[in-house]
MDAnalysis code that builds the backbone (N, CA, C; Angstrom):
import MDAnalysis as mda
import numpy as np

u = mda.Universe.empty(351, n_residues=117, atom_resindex=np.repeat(np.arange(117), 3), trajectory=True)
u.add_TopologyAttr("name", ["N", "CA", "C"] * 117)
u.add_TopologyAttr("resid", np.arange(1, 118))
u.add_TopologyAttr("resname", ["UNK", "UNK", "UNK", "UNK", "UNK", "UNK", "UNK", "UNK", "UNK", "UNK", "UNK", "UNK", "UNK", "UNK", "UNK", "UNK", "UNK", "UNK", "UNK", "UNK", "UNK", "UNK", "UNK", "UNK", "UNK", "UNK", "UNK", "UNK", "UNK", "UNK", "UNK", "UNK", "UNK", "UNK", "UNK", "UNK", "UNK", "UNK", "UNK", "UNK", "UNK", "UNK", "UNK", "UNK", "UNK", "UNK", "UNK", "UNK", "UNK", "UNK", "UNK", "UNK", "UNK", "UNK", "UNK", "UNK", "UNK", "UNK", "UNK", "UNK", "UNK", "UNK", "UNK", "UNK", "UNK", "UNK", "UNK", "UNK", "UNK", "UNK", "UNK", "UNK", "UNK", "UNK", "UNK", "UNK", "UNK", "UNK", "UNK", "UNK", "UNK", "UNK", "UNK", "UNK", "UNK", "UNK", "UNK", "UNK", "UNK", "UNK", "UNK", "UNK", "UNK", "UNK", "UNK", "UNK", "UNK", "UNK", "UNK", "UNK", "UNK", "UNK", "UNK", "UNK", "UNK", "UNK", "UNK", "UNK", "UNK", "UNK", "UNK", "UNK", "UNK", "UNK", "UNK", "UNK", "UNK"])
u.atoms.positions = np.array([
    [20.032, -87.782, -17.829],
    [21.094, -86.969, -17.229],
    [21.091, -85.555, -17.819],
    [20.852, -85.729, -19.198],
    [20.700, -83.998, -19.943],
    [19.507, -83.684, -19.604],
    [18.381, -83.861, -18.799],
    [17.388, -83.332, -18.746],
    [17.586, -82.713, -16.949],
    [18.292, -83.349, -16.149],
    [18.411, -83.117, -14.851],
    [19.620, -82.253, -15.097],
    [20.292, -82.244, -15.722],
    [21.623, -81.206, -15.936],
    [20.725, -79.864, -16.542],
    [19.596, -79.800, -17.471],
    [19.359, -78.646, -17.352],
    [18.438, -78.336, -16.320],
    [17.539, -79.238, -15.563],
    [16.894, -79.078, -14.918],
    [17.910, -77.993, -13.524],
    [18.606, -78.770, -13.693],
    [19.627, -77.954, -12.386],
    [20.053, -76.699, -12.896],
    [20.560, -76.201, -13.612],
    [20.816, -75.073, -14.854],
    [19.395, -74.510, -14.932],
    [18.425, -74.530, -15.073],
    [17.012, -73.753, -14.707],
    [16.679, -73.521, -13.466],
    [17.415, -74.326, -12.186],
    [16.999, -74.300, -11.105],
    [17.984, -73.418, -10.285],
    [19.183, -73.118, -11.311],
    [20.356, -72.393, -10.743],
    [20.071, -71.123, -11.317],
    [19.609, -70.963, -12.168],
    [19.143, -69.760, -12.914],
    [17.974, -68.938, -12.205],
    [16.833, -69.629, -11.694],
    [16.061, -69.266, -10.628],
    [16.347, -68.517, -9.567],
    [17.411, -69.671, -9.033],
    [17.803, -69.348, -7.706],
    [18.789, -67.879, -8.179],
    [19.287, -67.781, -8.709],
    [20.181, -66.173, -9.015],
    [19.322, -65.270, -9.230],
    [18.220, -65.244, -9.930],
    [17.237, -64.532, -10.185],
    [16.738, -63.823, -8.591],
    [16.304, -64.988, -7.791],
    [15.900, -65.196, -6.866],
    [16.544, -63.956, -5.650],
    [17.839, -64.688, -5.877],
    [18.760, -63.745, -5.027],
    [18.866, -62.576, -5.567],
    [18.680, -61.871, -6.837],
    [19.068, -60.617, -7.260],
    [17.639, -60.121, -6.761],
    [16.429, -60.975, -7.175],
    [15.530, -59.856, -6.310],
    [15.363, -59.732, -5.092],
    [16.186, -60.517, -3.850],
    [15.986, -60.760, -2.697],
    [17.448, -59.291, -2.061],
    [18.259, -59.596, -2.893],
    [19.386, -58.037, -3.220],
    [18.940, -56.840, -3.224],
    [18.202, -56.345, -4.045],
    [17.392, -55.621, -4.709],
    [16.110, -55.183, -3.659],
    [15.011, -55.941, -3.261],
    [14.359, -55.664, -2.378],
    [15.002, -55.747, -1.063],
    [15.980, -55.749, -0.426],
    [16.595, -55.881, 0.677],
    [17.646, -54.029, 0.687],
    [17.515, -53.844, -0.198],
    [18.113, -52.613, -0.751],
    [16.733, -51.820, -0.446],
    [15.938, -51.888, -1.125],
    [14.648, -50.958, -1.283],
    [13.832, -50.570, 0.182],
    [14.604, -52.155, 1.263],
    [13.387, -51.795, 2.380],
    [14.382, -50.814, 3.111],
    [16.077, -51.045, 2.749],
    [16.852, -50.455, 3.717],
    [16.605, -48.826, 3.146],
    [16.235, -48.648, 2.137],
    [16.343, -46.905, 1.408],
    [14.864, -46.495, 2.000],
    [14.160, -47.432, 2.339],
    [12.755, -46.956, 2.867],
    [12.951, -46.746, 4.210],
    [13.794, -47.748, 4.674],
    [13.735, -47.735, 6.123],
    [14.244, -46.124, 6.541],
    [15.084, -46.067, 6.262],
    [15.971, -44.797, 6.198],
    [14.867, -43.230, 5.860],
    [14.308, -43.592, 4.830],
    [13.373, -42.429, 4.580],
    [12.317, -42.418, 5.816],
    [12.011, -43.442, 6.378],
    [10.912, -43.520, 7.352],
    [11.538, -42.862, 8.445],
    [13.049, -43.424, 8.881],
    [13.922, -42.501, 9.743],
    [13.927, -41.132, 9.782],
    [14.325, -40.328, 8.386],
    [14.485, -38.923, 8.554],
    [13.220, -38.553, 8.751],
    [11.846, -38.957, 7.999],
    [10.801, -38.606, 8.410],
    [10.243, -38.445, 9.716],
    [10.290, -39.490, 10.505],
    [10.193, -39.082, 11.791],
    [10.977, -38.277, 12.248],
    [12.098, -38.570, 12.182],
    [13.044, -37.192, 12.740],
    [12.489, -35.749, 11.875],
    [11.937, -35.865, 11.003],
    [10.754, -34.723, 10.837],
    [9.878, -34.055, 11.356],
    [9.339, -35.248, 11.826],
    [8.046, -35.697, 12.398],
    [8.544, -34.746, 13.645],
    [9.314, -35.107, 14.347],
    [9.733, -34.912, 15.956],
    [9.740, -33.507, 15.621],
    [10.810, -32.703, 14.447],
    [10.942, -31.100, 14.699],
    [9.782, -30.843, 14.789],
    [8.678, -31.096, 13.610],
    [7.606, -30.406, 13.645],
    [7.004, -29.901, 14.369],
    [7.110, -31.347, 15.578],
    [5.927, -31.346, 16.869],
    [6.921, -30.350, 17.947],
    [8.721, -30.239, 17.682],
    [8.676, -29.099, 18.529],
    [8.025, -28.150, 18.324],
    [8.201, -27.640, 16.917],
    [7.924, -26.376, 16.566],
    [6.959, -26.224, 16.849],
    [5.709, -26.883, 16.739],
    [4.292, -26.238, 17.102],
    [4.210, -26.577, 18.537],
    [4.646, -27.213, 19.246],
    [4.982, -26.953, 20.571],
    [5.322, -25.548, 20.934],
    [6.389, -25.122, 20.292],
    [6.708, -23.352, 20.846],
    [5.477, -22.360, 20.412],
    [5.013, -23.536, 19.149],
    [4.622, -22.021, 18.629],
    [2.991, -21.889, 19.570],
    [2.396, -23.013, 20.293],
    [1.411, -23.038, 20.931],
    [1.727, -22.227, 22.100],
    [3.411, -22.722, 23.082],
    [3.470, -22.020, 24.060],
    [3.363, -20.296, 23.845],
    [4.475, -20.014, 22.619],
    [4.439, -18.496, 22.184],
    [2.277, -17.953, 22.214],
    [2.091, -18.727, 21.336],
    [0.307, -17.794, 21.106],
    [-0.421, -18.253, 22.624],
    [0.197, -18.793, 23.166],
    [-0.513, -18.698, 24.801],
    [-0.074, -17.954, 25.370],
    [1.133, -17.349, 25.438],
    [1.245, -16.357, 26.317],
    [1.199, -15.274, 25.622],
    [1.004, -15.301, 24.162],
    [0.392, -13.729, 23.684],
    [-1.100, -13.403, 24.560],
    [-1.713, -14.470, 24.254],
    [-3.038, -14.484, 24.737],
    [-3.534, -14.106, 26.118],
    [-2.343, -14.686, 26.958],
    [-2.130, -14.044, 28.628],
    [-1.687, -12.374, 28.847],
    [-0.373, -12.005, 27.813],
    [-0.309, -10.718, 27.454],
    [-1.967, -9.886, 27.047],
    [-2.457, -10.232, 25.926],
    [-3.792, -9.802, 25.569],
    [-5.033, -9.371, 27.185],
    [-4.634, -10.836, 27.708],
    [-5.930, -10.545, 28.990],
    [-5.563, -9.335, 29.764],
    [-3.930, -9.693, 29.784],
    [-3.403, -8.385, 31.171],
    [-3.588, -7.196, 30.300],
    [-3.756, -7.225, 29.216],
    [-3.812, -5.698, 28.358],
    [-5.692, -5.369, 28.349],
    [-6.498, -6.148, 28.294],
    [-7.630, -6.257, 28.730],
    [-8.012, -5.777, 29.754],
    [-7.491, -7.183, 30.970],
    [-7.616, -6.357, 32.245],
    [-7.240, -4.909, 32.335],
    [-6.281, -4.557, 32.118],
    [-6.023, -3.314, 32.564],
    [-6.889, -2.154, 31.652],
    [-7.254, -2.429, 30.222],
    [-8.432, -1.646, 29.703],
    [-9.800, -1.881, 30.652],
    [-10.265, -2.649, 31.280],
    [-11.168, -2.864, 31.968],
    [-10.793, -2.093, 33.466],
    [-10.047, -1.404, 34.066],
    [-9.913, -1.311, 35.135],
    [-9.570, 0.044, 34.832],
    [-9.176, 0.729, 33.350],
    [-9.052, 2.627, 33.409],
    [-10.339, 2.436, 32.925],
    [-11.329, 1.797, 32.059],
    [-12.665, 2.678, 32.051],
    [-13.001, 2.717, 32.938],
    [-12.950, 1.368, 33.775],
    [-14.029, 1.594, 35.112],
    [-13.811, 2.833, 36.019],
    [-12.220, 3.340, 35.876],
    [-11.631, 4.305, 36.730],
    [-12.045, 5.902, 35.912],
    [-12.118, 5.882, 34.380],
    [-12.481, 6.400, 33.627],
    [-14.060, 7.056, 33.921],
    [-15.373, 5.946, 34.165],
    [-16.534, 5.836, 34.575],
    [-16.332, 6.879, 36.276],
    [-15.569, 6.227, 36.874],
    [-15.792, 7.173, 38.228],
    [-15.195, 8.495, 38.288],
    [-14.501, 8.657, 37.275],
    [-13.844, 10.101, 37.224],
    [-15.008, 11.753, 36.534],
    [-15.751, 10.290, 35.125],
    [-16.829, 11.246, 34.737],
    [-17.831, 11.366, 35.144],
    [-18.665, 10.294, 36.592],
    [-19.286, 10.303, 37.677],
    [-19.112, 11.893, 38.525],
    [-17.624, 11.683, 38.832],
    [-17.435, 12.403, 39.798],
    [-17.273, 14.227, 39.066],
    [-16.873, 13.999, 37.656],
    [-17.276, 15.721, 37.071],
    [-18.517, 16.057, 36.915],
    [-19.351, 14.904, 36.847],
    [-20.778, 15.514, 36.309],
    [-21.160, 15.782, 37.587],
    [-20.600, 15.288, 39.452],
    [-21.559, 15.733, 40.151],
    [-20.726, 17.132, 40.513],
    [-19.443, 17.312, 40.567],
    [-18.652, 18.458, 40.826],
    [-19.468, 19.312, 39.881],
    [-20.030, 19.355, 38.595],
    [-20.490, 20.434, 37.937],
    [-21.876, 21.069, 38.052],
    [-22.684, 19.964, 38.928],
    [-24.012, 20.199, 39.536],
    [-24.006, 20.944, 40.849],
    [-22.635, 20.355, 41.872],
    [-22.494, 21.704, 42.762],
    [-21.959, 22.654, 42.559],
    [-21.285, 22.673, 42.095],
    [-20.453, 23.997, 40.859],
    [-22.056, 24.916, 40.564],
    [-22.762, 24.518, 39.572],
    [-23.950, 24.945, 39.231],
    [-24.788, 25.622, 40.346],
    [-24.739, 24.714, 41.129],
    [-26.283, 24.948, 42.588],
    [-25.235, 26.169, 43.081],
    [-24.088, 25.876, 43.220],
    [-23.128, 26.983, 44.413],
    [-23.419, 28.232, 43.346],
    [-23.056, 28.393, 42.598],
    [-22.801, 29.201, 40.882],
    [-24.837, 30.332, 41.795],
    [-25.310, 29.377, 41.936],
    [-26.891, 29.662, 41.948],
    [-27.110, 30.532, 43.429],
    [-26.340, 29.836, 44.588],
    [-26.957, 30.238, 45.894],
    [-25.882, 31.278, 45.851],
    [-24.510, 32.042, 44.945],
    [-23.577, 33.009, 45.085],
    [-24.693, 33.966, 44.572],
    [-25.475, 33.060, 43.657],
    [-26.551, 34.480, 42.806],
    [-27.049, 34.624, 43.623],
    [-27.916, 34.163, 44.765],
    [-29.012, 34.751, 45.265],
    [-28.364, 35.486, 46.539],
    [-26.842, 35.475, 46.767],
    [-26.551, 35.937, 47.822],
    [-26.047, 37.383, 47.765],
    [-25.573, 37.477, 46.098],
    [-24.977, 38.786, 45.624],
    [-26.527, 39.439, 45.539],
    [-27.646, 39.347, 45.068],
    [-28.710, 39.772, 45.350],
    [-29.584, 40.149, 46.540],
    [-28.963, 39.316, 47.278],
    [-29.418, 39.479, 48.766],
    [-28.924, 40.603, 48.785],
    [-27.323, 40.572, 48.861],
    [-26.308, 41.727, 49.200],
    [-26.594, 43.105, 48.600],
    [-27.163, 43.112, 47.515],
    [-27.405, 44.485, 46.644],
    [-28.708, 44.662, 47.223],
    [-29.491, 44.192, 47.718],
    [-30.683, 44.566, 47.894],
    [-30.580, 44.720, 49.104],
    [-29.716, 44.403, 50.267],
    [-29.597, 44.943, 51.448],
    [-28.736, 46.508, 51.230],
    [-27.374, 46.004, 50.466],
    [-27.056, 47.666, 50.509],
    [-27.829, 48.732, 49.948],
    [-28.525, 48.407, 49.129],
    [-29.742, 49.491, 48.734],
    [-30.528, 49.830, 49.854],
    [-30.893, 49.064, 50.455],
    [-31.618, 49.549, 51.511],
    [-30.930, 50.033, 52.903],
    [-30.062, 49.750, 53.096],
    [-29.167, 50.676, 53.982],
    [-28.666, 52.034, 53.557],
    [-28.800, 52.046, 52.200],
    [-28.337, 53.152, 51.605],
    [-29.327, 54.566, 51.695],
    [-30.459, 53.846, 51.500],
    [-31.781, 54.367, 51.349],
    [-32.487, 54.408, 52.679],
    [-31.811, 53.632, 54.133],
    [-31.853, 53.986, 54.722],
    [-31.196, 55.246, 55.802],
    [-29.971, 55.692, 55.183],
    [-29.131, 56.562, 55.751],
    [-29.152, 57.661, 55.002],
])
């Protein structure tokens, strides 16, 4: 009887043991659980944030093209403008040339009308 009386008294002692670590780890999964909670709710801002911040650098990047495009469309306009001085300055030049040979014409006719009268 004293050996089953402590046997029960070791087996009651267990069992409290038992339950304090079943207390104890039942505590630990709920403080984890909880940390796993805010974490995801971490988790979630994060993925807004780089959500905006992808939409934001995509439409910098759309800004960038239209700022592109439109550098691409004054050189090209740029290109036909200095097209169009270099040929304005070649008839400029040739005209510049046939005024010479006409003021020469002209002096060399009034000389000779002169020299004819």
């Amino acid at each position: 009887l004293a050996v089953t009386a402590a046997g029960r008294e070791s087996a009651e002692a267990l069992l409290a043991k038992t339950r304090s670590e079943l207390v104890s780890t039942t505590q630990g999964l709920k403080r984890s659980s909880a940390a796993l909670e805010a974490s995801q709710a971490d988790l979630a801002e994060a993925k807004i944030a780089l959500d905006k911040s992808k939409d934001a650098a995509t439409e910098l990047l759309r800004q960038r093209l239209g700022y592109h495009s439109e550098v691409v469309l004054w050189t090209d306009k740029a290109t036909e403008l200095e097209d169009e001085l270099a040929s304005t300055a070649a008839a400029r030049k040739s005209a510049e040339a046939a005024l010479a040979k006409l003021e020469a014409r002209l002096r060399s006719t009034t000389q000779d009308l002169k020299q004819s009268s």
